[in-house]
N, C-alpha and C positions, 0 to 999 in steps of 0.2 A: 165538453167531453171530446169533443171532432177538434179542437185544438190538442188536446192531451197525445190524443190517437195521432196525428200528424208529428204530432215534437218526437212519439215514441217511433216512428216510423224512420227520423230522420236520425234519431241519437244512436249510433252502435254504444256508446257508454250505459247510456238508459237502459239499453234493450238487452248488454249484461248485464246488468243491475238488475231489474226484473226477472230475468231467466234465473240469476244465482238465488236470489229470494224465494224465487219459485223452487227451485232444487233445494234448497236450506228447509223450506217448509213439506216438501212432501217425504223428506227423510227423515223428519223429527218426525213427521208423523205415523210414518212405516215405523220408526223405533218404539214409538209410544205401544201403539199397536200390537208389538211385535211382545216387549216387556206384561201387555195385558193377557197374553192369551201365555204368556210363561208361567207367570203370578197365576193361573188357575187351572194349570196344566198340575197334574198327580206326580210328577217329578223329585226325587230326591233334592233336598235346600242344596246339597253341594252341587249336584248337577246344574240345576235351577242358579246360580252363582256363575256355573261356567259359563253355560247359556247367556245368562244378563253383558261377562265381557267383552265373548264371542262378537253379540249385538253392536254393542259401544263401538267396538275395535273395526267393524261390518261398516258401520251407518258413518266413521270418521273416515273410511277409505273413500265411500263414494260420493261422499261431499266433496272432501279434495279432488279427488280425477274431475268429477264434472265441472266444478268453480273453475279448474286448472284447464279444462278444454272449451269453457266459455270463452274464457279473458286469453287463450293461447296466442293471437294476434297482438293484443296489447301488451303483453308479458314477455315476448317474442321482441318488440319493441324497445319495449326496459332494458330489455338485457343488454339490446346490439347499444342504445345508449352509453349504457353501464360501461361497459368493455371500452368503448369511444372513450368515455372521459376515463379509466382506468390507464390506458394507452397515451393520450395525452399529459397524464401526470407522469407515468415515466419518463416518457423521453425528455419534460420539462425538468421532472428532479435526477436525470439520471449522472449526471454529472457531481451535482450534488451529494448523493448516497455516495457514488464509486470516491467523494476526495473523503466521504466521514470513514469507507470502509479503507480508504488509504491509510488514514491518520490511526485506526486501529491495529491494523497491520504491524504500522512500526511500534506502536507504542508495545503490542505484546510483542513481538522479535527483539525491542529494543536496540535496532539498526543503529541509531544516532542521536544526540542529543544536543542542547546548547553548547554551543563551542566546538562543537567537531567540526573537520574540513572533510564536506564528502564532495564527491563526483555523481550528479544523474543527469540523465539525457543531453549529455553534451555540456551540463551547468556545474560549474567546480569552486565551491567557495567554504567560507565560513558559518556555522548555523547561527544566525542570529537570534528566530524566534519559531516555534512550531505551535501552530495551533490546529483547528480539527477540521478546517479546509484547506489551507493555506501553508507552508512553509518558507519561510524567508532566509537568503544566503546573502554574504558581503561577498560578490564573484574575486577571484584570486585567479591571475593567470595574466596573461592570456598564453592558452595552452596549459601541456604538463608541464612544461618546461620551465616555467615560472612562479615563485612566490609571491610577485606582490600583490598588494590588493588596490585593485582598479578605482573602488570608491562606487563603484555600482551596486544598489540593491535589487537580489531579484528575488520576486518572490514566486513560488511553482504549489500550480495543484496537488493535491495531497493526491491525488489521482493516479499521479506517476507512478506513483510506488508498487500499484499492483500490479502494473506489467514490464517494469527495469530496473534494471540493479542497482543496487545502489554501492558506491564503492566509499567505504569510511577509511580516511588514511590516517585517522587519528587511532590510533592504536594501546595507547595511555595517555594520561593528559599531559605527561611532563617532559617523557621520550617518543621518536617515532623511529624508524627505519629508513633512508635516504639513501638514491641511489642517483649515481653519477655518472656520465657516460661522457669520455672523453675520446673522439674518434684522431686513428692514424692510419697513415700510409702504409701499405704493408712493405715499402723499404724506409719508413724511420725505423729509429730503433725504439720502437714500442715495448721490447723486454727490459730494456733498462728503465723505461717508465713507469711500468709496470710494479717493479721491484721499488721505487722512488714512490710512487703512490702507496703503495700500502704501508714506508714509514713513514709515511707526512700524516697520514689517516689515523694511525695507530698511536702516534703523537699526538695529534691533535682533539683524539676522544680519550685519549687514557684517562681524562680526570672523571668522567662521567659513565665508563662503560660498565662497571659496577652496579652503580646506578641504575643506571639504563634495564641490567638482566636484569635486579628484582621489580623494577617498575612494570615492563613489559612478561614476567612471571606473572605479578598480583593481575593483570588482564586477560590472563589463561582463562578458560573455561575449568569448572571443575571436572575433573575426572581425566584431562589432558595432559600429559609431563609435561612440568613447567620450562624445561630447557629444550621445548617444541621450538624456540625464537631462538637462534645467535645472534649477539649482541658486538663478537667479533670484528672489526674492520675487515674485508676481506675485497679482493680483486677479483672478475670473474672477463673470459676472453669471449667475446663475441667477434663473427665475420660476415656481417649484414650484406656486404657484397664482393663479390671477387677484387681481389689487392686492397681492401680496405678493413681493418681491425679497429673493434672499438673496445675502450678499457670500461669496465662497470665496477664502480665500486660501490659496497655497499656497508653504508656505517650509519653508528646510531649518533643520536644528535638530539638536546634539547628541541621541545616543540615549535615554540618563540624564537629559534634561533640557525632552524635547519639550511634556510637561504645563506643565511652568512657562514658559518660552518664547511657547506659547498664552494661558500664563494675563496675564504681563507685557503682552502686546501688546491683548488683549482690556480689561484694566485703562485702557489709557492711552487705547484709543480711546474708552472711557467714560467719561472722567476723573477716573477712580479711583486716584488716585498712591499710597495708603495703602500701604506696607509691598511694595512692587513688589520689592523685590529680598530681601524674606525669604519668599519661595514657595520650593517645594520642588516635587519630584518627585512627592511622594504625595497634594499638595493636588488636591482636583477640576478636573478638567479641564474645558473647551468643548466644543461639541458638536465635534467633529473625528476623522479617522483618516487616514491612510496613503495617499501617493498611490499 
């Protein structure tokens, strides 16, 4: 017994244990009590009914506060616990959640898919493979200014998505928008090249620009006028710095074929016939990108 009495002196678990026991029994007992002297009280049975839940609803409050103000130190405990490891799985999955809440992002916006060429955080390629943390690109560049593809895989957090834009320059799968900047001196004669580029351009897409508006039409949004895109070759004058003009043109162009397109028309406006129609896709491109 003087061992019991000692273990109870040292345990606080024990010693709520006992105390709640003790409060558990002296409340069933007050109810019991409390229901006998109801059951022979002269009271209306409805009354006597409300009474009995009164009781119930009485005797379940001050079990809980008391249990709840035994065990407040250990329960006090649990909690800071609780929140501890709650806090530790965040910041462990937090990366995690933000690339699954990336990959849902795009997938309802529907930003991009396999085979578009888009631009984020600096990364500008071709979409290989997306899946629900990861998105993978064949990188294309280096720079705007370039089409080819480097032969590098990269692949990026789904992550990014929810705080940078993403630029898709794929526009339709079969046309894009290409733009060409060919700078002058402001004493060449840049009006006569001007006038020379926009028939080399206009020649040079006339078999596809047809094409092209209903392609980049069926990619409208619904409820947007479909002739929101020209498809038109057109020249536009920029003057990035004093005595220097530079020429923009902007034409439509097979998707597979925009780098050499660029490269043929920039050739001719410089009279460089050589081998114009054995370019290719992966030859270096103009300075140019994406309307």
């Amino acid at each position: 017994m003087k061992d019991l009495l000692q273990w109870l002196e040292k345990s606080e678990l024990a010693q709520n244990g006992l105390a709640s026991l003790l409060i558990l029994v002296v409340a069933l007992g007050l109810r019991s009590a409390a229901l006998r002297a109801l059951q022979r009280s002269k009271l209306h049975v409805d009354d006597q009914l409300r009474w009995r839940t009164q009781i119930r609803n009485v005797t379940l409050v001050v079990i809980t506060v008391a249990v709840v103000t035994v065990w407040a130190h250990e329960l006090r405990t649990f909690a800071i616990s609780i929140a501890a490891i709650a806090a530790a799985l965040a910041i462990a999955t937090k990366e995690f959640l933000m690339c699954l809440l990336g990959s849902t992002l795009r997938a309802s916006g529907s930003s991009f898919r396999v085979g578009d060429r888009i631009e984020v955080v600096g990364i500008r390629g071709d979409v290989l493979d997306i899946g629900p943390l990861t998105t993978t690109v064949l990188e294309v560049g280096p720079g705007q200014s370039i089409h080819q593809r480097t032969g590098r895989k990269i692949t990026v957090p789904n992550s990014v998505f929810l705080s940078n834009p993403v630029t898709n320059e794929t526009t339709s799968d079969d046309f894009v928008l290409h733009v060409l900047r060919v700078p002058f001196s402001a004493s060449d004669d840049w009006k006569g090249a001007r006038v020379r580029l926009q028939e080399i351009a206009q020649r040079r897409c006339a078999e596809w620009v047809d094409q092209a508006r209903r392609a980049l039409a069926q990619a409208t949004p619904l409820g947007v006028a479909s002739n929101l895109i020209s498809t038109e070759p057109v020249v536009y004058l920029e003057v990035p710095d004093p005595g220097r003009i530079e020429l923009l043109l902007r034409f439509p162009a097979p998707v597979r074929r925009r780098g050499r397109v660029a490269q043929q028309i920039l050739r001719e406006l410089l009279g460089d016939d050589r081998g114009l129609d054995e370019l290719d896709e992966d030859a270096s491109s103009p300075s140019g990108s994406h309307a």
